[in-house]
Wavefront OBJ file of the C-alpha trace (Angstrom):
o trace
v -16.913 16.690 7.947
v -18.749 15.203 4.988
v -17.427 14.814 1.695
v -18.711 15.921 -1.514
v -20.575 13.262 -3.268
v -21.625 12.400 -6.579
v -23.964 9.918 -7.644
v -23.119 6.668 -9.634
v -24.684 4.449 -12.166
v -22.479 1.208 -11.830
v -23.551 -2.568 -12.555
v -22.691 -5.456 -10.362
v -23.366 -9.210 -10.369
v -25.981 -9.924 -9.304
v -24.553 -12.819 -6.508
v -22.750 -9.417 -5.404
v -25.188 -7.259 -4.714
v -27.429 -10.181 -2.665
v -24.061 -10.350 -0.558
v -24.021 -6.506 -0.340
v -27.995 -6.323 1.163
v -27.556 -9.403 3.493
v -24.026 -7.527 5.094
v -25.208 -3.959 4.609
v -28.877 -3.960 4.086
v -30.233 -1.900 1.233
v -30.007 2.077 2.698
v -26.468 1.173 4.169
v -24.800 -0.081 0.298
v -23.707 3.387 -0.610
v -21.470 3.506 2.686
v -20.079 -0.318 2.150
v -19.428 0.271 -1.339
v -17.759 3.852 -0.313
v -15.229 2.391 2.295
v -14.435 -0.831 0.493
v -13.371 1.516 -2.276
v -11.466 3.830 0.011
v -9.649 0.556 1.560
v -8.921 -0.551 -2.062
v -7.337 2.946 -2.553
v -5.412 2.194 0.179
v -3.580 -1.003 -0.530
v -2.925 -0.078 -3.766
v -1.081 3.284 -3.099
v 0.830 0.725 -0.403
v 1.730 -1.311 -3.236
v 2.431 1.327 -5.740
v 4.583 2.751 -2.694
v 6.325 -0.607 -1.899
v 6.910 -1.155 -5.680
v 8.955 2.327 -5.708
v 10.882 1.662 -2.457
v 12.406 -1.873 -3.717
v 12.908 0.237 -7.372
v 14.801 2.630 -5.375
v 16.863 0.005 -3.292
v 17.571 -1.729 -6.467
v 19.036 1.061 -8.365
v 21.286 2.182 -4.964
v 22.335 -1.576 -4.134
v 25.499 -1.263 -6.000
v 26.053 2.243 -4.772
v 25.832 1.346 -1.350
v 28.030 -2.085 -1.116
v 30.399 0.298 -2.348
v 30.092 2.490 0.594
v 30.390 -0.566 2.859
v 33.319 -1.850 0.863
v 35.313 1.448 1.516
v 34.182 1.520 5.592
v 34.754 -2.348 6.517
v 38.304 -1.332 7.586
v 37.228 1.655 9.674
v 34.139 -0.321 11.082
v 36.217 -3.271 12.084
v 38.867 -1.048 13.294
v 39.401 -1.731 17.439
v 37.235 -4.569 17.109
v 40.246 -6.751 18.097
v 40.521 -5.529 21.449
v 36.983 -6.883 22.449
l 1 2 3 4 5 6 7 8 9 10 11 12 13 14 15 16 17 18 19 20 21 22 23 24 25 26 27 28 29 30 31 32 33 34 35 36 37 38 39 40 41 42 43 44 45 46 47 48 49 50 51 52 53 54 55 56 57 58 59 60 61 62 63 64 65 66 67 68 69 70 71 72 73 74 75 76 77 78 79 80 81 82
Protein backbone atom coordinates (compact mmCIF):
# COMPACT_ATOMS: atom_id res chain seq x y z
CA UNK A 1 0.00 0.00 0.00
CA UNK A 2 1.57 3.27 -1.07
CA UNK A 3 1.74 6.25 0.89
CA UNK A 4 0.67 9.64 0.15
CA UNK A 5 3.44 11.75 -1.06
CA UNK A 6 4.30 15.21 -1.36
CA UNK A 7 6.97 16.73 -3.20
CA UNK A 8 10.06 18.55 -1.67
CA UNK A 9 12.35 21.36 -2.48
CA UNK A 10 15.37 20.63 -0.08
CA UNK A 11 19.21 21.58 -0.61
CA UNK A 12 22.07 19.29 0.09
CA UNK A 13 25.87 19.46 -0.20
CA UNK A 14 26.85 18.94 -2.89
CA UNK A 15 29.68 15.94 -1.75
CA UNK A 16 26.15 14.48 -0.54
CA UNK A 17 24.26 14.26 -3.27
CA UNK A 18 27.43 12.71 -5.56
CA UNK A 19 27.34 9.99 -2.67
CA UNK A 20 23.52 9.73 -3.05
CA UNK A 21 23.76 9.03 -7.24
CA UNK A 22 26.85 6.69 -6.96
CA UNK A 23 24.69 4.41 -4.00
CA UNK A 24 21.24 5.09 -5.42
CA UNK A 25 21.57 6.32 -8.90
CA UNK A 26 19.57 9.36 -9.87
CA UNK A 27 15.63 7.84 -10.32
CA UNK A 28 16.24 5.72 -7.07
CA UNK A 29 17.22 9.20 -4.56
CA UNK A 30 13.64 9.84 -3.66
CA UNK A 31 13.40 6.17 -2.13
CA UNK A 32 17.06 6.46 -0.29
CA UNK A 33 16.31 9.75 0.96
CA UNK A 34 12.62 8.39 2.04
CA UNK A 35 13.91 5.35 4.15
CA UNK A 36 16.99 6.99 5.59
CA UNK A 37 14.47 9.47 6.93
CA UNK A 38 12.06 6.84 8.12
CA UNK A 39 15.19 4.99 9.92
CA UNK A 40 16.11 8.41 11.44
CA UNK A 41 12.47 8.55 12.73
CA UNK A 42 13.11 5.50 14.16
CA UNK A 43 16.10 5.87 16.40
CA UNK A 44 15.03 8.91 17.57
CA UNK A 45 11.53 7.86 18.91
CA UNK A 46 13.97 4.87 20.51
CA UNK A 47 15.83 7.49 22.14
CA UNK A 48 13.07 9.78 23.05
CA UNK A 49 11.53 6.36 24.42
CA UNK A 50 14.73 5.27 26.29
CA UNK A 51 15.11 8.87 27.65
CA UNK A 52 11.45 8.47 29.31
CA UNK A 53 12.02 4.91 30.63
CA UNK A 54 15.36 5.88 32.71
CA UNK A 55 13.11 9.35 33.70
CA UNK A 56 10.61 6.99 34.92
CA UNK A 57 13.08 4.57 36.79
CA UNK A 58 14.65 7.56 38.27
CA UNK A 59 11.68 9.11 39.79
CA UNK A 60 10.45 5.33 41.22
CA UNK A 61 14.11 4.34 42.45
CA UNK A 62 13.45 5.55 45.87
CA UNK A 63 9.94 4.21 45.83
CA UNK A 64 10.95 0.90 45.04
CA UNK A 65 14.16 0.28 47.47
CA UNK A 66 11.53 1.00 49.79
CA UNK A 67 9.46 -1.85 48.71
CA UNK A 68 12.54 -4.10 48.86
CA UNK A 69 13.48 -2.70 52.23
CA UNK A 70 10.03 -3.76 53.73
CA UNK A 71 10.18 -7.54 51.83
CA UNK A 72 14.00 -8.52 52.59
CA UNK A 73 12.69 -10.27 55.74
CA UNK A 74 9.88 -12.14 53.99
CA UNK A 75 12.18 -12.90 50.90
CA UNK A 76 14.94 -14.26 53.03
CA UNK A 77 12.51 -15.98 55.16
CA UNK A 78 13.26 -20.15 54.95
CA UNK A 79 16.28 -19.37 53.17
CA UNK A 80 18.19 -20.91 56.14
CA UNK A 81 17.05 -24.26 55.64
CA UNK A 82 18.76 -24.54 52.12
Amino acid sequence: MRSETVRLNIILPKDQVESLNRIAGPRNRSRVISESIREYIVQRKKVELEKQLEEGYRASAKENLTLAKEFEAVDLEGWDEY
